[in-house]
C-alpha positions as CSV (number, residue, x, y, z in Angstrom):
1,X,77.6,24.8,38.7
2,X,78.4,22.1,36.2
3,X,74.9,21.2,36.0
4,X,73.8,24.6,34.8
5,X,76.8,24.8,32.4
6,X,75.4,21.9,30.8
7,X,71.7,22.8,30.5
8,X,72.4,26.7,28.9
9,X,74.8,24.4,26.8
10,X,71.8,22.6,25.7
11,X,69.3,25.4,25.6
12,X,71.9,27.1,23.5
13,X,72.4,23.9,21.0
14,X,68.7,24.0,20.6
15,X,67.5,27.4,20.4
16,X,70.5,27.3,17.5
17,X,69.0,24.0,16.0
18,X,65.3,24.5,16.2
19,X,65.1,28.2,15.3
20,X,61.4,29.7,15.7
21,X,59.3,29.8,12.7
22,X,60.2,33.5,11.1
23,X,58.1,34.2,8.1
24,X,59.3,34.9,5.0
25,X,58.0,38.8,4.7
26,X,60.2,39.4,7.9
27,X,63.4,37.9,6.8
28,X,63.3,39.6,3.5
29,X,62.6,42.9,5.2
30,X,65.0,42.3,8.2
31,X,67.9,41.3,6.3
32,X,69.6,43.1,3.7
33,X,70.9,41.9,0.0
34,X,74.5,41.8,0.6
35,X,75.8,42.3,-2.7
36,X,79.2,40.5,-3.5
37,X,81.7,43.1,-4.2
38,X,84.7,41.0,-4.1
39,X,82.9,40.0,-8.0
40,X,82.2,43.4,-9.0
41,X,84.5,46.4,-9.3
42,X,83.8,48.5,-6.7
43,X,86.0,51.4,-5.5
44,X,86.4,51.4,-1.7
45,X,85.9,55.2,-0.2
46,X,89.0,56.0,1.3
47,X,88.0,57.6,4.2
48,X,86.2,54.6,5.0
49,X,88.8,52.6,4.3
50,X,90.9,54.1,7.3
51,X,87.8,53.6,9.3
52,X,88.1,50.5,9.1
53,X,91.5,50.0,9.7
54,X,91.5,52.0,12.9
55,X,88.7,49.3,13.9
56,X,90.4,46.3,13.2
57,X,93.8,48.1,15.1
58,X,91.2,48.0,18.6
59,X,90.4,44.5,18.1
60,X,92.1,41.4,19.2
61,X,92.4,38.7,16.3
62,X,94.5,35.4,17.5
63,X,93.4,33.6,14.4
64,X,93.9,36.2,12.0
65,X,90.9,36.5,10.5
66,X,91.0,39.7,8.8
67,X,94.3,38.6,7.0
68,X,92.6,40.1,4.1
69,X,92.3,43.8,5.7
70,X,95.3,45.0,3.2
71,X,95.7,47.0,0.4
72,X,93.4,49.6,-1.0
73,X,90.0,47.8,-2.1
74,X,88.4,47.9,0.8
75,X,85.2,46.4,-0.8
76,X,87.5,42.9,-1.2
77,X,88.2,42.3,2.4
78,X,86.2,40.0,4.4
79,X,83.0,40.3,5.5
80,X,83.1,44.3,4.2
81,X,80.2,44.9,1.7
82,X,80.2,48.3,-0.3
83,X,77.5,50.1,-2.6
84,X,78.1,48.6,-6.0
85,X,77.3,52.3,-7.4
86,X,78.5,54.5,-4.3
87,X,81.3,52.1,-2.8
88,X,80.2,53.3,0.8
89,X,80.5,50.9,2.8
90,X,76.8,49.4,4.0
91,X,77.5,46.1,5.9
92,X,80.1,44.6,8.1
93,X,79.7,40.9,8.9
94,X,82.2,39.5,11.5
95,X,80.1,37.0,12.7
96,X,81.6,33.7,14.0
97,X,79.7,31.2,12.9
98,X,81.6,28.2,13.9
99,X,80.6,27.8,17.2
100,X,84.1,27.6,18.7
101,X,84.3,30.8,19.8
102,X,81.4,29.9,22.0
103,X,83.0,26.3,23.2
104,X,86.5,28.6,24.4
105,X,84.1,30.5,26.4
106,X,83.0,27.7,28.5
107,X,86.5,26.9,29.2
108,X,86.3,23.3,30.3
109,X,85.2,21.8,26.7
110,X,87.2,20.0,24.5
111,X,90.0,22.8,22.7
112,X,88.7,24.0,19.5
113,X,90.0,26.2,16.7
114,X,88.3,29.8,18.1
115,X,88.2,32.4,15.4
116,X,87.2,35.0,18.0
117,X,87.3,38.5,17.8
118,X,87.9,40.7,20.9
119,X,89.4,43.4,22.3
120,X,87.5,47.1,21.7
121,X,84.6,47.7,19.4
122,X,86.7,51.6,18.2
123,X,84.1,54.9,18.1
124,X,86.0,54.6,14.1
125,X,82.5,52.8,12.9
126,X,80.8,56.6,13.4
127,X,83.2,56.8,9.7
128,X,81.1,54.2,8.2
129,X,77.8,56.8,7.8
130,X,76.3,54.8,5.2
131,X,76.3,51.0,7.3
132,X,72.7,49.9,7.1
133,X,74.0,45.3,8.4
134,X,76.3,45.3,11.4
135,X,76.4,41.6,12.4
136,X,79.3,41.0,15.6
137,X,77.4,38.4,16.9
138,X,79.7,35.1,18.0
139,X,82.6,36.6,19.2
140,X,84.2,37.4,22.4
141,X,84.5,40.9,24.2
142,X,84.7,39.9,27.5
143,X,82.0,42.0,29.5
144,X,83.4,44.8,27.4
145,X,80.6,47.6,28.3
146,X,78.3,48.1,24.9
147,X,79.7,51.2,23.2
148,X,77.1,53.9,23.6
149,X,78.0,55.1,19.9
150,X,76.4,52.4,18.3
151,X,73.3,54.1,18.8
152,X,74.0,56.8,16.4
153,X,74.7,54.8,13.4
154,X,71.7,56.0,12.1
155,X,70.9,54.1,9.3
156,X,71.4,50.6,10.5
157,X,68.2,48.3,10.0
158,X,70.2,45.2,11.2
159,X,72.3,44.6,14.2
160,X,73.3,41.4,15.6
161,X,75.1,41.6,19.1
162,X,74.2,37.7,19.9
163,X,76.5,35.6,22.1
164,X,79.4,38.3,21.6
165,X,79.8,38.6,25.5
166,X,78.7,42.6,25.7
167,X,77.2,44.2,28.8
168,X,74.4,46.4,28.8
169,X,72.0,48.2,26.3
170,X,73.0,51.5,26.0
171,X,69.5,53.7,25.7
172,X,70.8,55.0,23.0
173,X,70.0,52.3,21.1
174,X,66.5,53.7,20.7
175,X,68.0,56.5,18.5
176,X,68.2,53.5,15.5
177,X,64.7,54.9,13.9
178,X,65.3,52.8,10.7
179,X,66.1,49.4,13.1
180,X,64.4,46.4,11.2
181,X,66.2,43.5,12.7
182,X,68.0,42.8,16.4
183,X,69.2,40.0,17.5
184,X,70.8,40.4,21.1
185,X,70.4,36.6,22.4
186,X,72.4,35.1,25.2
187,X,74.8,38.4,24.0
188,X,76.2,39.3,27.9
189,X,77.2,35.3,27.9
190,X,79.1,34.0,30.0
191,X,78.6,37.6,31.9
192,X,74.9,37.4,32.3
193,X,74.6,37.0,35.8
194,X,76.1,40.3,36.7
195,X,73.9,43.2,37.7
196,X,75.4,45.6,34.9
197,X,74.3,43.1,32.3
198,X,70.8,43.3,33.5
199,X,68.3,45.4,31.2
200,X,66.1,47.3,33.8
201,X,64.4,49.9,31.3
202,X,62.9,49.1,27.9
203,X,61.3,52.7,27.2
204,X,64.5,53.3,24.2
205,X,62.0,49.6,22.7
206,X,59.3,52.0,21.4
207,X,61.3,54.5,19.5
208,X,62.2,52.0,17.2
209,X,59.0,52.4,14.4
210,X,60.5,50.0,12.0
211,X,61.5,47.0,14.1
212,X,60.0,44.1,12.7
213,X,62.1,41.1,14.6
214,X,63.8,41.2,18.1
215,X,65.3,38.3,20.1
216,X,66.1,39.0,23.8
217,X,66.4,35.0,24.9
218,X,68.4,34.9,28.0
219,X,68.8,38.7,28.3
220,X,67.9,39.5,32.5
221,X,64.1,41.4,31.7
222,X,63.6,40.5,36.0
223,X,63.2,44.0,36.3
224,X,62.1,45.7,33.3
225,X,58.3,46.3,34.5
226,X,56.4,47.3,31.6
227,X,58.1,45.0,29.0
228,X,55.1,44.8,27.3
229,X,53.7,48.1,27.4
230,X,57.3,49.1,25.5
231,X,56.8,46.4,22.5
232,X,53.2,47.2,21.8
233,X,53.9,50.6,20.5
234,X,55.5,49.0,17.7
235,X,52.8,48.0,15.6
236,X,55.1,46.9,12.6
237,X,56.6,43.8,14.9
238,X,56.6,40.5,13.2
239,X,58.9,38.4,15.8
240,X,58.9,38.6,19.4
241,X,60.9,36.5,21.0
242,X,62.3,36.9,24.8
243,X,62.5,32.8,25.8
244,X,64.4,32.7,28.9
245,X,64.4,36.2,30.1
246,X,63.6,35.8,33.8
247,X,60.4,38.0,33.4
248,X,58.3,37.2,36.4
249,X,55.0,39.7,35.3
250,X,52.7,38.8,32.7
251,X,50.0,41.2,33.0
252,X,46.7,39.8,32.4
253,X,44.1,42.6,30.5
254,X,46.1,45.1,28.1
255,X,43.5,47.7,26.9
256,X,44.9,48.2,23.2
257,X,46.4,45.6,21.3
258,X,48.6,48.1,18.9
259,X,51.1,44.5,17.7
260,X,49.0,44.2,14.4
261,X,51.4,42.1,12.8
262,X,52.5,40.3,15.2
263,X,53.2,36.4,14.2
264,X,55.6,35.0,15.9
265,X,55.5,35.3,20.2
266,X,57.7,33.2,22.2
267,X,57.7,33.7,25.8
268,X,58.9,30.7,26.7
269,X,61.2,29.5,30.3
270,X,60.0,32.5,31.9
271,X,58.6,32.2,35.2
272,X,55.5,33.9,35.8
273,X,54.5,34.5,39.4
274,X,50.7,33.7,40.2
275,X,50.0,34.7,36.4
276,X,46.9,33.0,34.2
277,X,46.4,33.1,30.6
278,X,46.5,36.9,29.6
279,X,42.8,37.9,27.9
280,X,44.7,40.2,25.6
281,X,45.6,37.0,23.7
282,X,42.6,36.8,22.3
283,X,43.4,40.1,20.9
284,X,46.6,38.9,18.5
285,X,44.6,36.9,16.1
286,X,47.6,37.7,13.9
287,X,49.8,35.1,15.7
288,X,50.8,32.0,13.8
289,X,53.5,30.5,16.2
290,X,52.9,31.4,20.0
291,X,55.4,29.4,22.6
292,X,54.3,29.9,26.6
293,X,56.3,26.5,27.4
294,X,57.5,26.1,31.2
295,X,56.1,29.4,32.3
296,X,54.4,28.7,35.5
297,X,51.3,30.0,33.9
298,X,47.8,28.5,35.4
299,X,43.9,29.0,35.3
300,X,41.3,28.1,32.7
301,X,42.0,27.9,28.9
302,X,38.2,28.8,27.7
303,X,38.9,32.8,28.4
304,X,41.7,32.2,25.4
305,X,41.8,30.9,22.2
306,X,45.2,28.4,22.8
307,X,47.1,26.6,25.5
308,X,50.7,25.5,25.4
309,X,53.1,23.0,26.5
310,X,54.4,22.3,30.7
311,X,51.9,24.5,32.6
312,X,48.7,23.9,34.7
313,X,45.5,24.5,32.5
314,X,42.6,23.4,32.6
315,X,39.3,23.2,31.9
316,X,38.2,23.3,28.2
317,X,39.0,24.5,24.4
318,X,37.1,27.0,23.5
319,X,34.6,26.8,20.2
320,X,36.9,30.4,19.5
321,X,39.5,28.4,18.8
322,X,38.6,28.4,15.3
323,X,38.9,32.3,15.0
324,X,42.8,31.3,14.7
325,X,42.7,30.5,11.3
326,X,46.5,31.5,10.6
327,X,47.8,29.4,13.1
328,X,50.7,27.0,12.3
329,X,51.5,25.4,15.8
330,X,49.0,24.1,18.1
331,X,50.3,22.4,21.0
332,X,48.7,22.4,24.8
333,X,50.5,18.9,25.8
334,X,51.2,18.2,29.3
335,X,48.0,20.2,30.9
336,X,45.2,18.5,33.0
337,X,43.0,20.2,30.2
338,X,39.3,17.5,29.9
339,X,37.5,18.6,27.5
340,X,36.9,17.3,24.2
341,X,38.1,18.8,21.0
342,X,35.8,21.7,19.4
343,X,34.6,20.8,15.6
344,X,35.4,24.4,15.2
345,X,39.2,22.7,15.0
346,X,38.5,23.0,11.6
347,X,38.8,26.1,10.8
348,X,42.8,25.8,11.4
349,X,43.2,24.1,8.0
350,X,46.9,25.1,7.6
351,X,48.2,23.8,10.9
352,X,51.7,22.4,10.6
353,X,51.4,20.9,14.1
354,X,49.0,19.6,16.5
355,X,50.0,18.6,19.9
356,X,47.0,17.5,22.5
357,X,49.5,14.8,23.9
358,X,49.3,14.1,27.8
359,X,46.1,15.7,29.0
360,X,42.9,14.4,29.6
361,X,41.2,15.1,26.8
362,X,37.9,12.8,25.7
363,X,35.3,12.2,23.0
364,X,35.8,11.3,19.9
365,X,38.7,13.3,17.3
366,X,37.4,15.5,14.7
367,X,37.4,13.9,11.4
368,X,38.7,17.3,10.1
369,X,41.9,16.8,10.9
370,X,42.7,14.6,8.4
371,X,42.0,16.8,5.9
372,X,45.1,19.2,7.3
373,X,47.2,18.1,4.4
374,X,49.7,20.4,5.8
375,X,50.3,18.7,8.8
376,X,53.8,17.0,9.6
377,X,53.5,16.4,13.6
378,X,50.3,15.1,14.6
379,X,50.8,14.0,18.8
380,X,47.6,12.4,20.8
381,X,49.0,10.3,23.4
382,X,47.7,10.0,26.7
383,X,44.1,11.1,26.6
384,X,40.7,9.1,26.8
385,X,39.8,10.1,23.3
386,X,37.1,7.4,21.9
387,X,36.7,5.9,18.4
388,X,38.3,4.1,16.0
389,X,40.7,5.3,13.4
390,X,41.6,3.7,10.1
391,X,44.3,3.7,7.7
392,X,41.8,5.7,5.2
393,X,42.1,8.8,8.4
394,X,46.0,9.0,7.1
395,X,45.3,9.4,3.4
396,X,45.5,13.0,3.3
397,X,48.6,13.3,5.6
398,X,51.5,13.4,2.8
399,X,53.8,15.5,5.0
400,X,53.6,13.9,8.1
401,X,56.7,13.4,9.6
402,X,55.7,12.7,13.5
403,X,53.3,10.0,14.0
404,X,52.2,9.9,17.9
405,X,49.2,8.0,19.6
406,X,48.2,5.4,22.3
407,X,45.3,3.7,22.6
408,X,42.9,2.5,25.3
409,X,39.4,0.5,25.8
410,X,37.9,3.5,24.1
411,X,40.1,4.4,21.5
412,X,41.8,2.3,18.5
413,X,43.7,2.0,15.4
414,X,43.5,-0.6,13.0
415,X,46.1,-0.8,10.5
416,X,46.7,-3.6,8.1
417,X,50.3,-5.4,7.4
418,X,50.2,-4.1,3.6
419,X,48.9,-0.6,4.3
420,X,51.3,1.7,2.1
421,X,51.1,5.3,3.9
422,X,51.3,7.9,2.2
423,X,54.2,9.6,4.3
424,X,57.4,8.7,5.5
425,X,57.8,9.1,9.2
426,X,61.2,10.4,11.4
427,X,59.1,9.3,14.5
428,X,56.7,7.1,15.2
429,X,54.7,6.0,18.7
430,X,52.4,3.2,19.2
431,X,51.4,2.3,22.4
432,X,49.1,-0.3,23.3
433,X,47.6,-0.1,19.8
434,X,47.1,-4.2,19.2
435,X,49.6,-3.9,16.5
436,X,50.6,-7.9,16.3
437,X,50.9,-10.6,16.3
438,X,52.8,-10.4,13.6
439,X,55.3,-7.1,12.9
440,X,54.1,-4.5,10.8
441,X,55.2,-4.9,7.7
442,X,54.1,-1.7,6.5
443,X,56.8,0.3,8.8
444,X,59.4,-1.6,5.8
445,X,58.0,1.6,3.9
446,X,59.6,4.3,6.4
447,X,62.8,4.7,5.2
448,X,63.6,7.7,7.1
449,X,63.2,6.8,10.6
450,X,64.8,7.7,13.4
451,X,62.5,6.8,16.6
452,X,60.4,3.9,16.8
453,X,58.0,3.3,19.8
454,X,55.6,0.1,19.5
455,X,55.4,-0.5,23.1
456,X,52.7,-2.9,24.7
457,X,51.4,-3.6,21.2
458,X,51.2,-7.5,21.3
459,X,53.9,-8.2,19.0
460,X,55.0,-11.8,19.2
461,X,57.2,-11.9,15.8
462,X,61.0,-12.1,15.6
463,X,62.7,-8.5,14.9
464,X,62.6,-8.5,10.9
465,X,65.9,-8.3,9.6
466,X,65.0,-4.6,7.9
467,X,64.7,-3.5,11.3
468,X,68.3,-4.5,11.8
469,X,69.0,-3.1,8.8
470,X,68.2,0.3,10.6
471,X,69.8,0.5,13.4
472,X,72.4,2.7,12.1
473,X,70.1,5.3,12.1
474,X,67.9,5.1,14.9
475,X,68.4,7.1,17.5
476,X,65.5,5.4,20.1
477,X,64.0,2.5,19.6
478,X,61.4,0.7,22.3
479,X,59.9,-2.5,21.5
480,X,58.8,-3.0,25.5
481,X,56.1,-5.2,26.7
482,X,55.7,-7.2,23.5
């Protein structure tokens, strides 16, 4: 039991670090301008002003947070934000945002300071006609059932129910026609196991026309059927993102692709049974980021345009791989994939990362990408890639920031001691590249470093004393079999 405590602890910690790539269009038309009425005279409507007061009187609040819930001005109190013209009230943002809400809920972690909300969520929000940004995410209801009534707040476009220990999606929910944003991850934690908290229909999905971003990670989809079927008939969708969601059916051909702009797909940690890579991916040539990472998916790549991370691919990259000129992330590391690398590669020109690491890829790299100026992560190890690459490769690489390669009989990089690159590296990996004798005086450039791998790479200097110098930093270092 401890053991799984601690991995959702870290899943949690990194889904909250490393937050998918959400483009800008979608944030802007998700979220709402909150405008600062505690700056600007605003007169609170008073009938809204009991509203609210009636829904702080349901909840539970140990650390007092809505202190400020007094008086008249409604439009002053925390988290409250009215129409500067109307003084309606149009967003309520109780959010907890400290994280300690979520450390109390685990019990056996260190005591923190928990600003969490609780008790009932009161029918009194029906008052509010006007709220467009509902945000309760972060607090603590305690497998309080989700009220039903939230579906008729009509006008919402935002609502944010993540990791605030609710139970169930009410149909009703598919009543919110003007829905742009909803975020529901991890949001029955720590009462996600139980049955009730399990979503078993997704039909109330298609109703919502405007939905352009929705986040399901570790909401129970195991038997919720025609998950996909439901999210194509919303052809506005940006971001889709159900990481985690025990859905075990991943249906292979999909006879209209209606997700037009779809960019963002992350199905990550689910595990498909006896499931290949779907054709209809060929179909979303809208996608930028797409994440099928520890999914149990196997089968051929070349029916598809990509691959990704921890599965059992294989075979080889298609020359349509270049049709996916919008794409950001490429990454097909740890898959038996041998093939070599289509020239078509270069049609990708604004990749951000390329990860072919750990497979058995072979022939010789395209030179054309080094001329993807906008790449920061750039990973090759473990292949039987051929040729020989110079300093002069790197000269267009000015945002790198992940630098990783090894090299072999077939395959090698010569560097000189006074190259000055024209990056500044977090990581770096260098196995068996024939680095030494002498130390690398070029890494005295990298100022920003954090993990440093020059394994097997002949070195037979003393550490340089600017290598000390880091060590405050670092966070790996492996100077092995030197």
């Amino acid at each position: 039991m401890a053991y799984w405590k601690v991995l959702v602890t870290l899943l949690v910690f990194i889904l909250q670090s490393f937050p998918i790539l959400v483009p800008v269009e979608a944030t802007k038309t998700a979220s709402l301008p909150l405008a600062n009425t505690t700056e600007v005279k605003v007169r609170c409507v008073k009938r809204e002003r009991k509203a609210l007061l009636r829904f702080k009187q349901s909840l539970t609040d140990p650390s007092d947070r809505l202190a400020s819930w007094i008086g008249k001005e409604c439009c002053t109190w925390e988290g409250v934000y009215c129409d500067i013209q109307t003084g309606n009230v149009i967003s309520l943002d109780l959010n907890d945002r400290s994280d300690n809400c979520y450390g109390k809920k685990w019990g056996d972690l260190i005591p923190r300071n928990s600003k969490c909300l609780g008790g009932k969520i009161s029918p009194a929000l029906l008052d509010l006609q006007h709220l467009e940004y509902l945000d309760l995410g972060g607090n603590d209801f305690q497998g309080l059932v989700t009220p039903n009534f939230l579906g008729s707040l009509e006008k919402l476009q935002y609502l944010n129910l993540s990791l605030s220990s609710l139970v169930g999606i009410p149909p009703s929910f598919g009543n919110l026609s003007n829905l742009r944003y909803l975020d529901l991850n991890l949001y029955s934690f720590p009462y996600h196991t139980a049955e009730n908290s399990w979503v078993k229909d997704l039909n109330w999905v298609s109703s919502l026309s405007s939905l352009k971003y929705v986040d399901l990670s570790f909401v129970d989809l195991s038997v919720a059927a025609n998950w996909l079927e439901a999210f194509n008939k919303l052809p506005s969708l940006v971001t889709l993102i159900l990481a985690n969601s025990s859905l075990h059916y991943l249906p292979y051909s999909f006879p209209n692709w209606n997700m037009t702009n779809l960019s963002h797909l992350d199905l990550s940690g689910n595990n498909f049974v006896d499931s290949v890579l779907p054709k209809w991916l060929s179909n979303a040539t809208t996608l930028e980021t797409l994440d099928i990472g520890i999914t149990n998916i196997e089968g051929p790549i070349s029916n598809v345009e990509w691959g990704l991370c921890d599965n059992q691919l294989t075979g080889q990259l298609p020359n349509s791989l270049g049709h996916l000129k919008k794409l950001r992330i490429f990454a097909i590391c740890f898959n038996p994939i041998s093939s070599t690398i289509p020239t078509t590669i270069e049609h990708l020109s604004g990749l951000e990362v390329l990860d072919l690491g750990h497979n058995q890829l072979k022939g010789a790299l395209p030179e054309s990408i080094f001329n993807f100026s906008e790449l920061t992560e750039l990973r090759l190890t473990t292949n039987a890639l051929e040729g020989n690459l110079s300093q002069n490769h790197f000269a267009r690489l000015h945002q790198l920031k992940k630098l990783s390669l090894s090299c072999g009989k077939s395959f090698a990089v010569n560097l000189t001691n006074n190259w000055v690159p024209p990056f500044s590296l977090i990581e770096v990996e260098l196995r068996s590249c024939s680095l030494g004798p002498n130390f690398p005086t070029w890494f005295e450039t990298q100022k920003q470093l954090q993990v440093v791998i020059l394994s097997s790479d002949s070195i037979s200097d003393p550490i340089p004393p600017w290598l000390w110098n880091l060590c405050s930093q670092l966070q790996y270092l492996d100077l092995s079999d030197n």
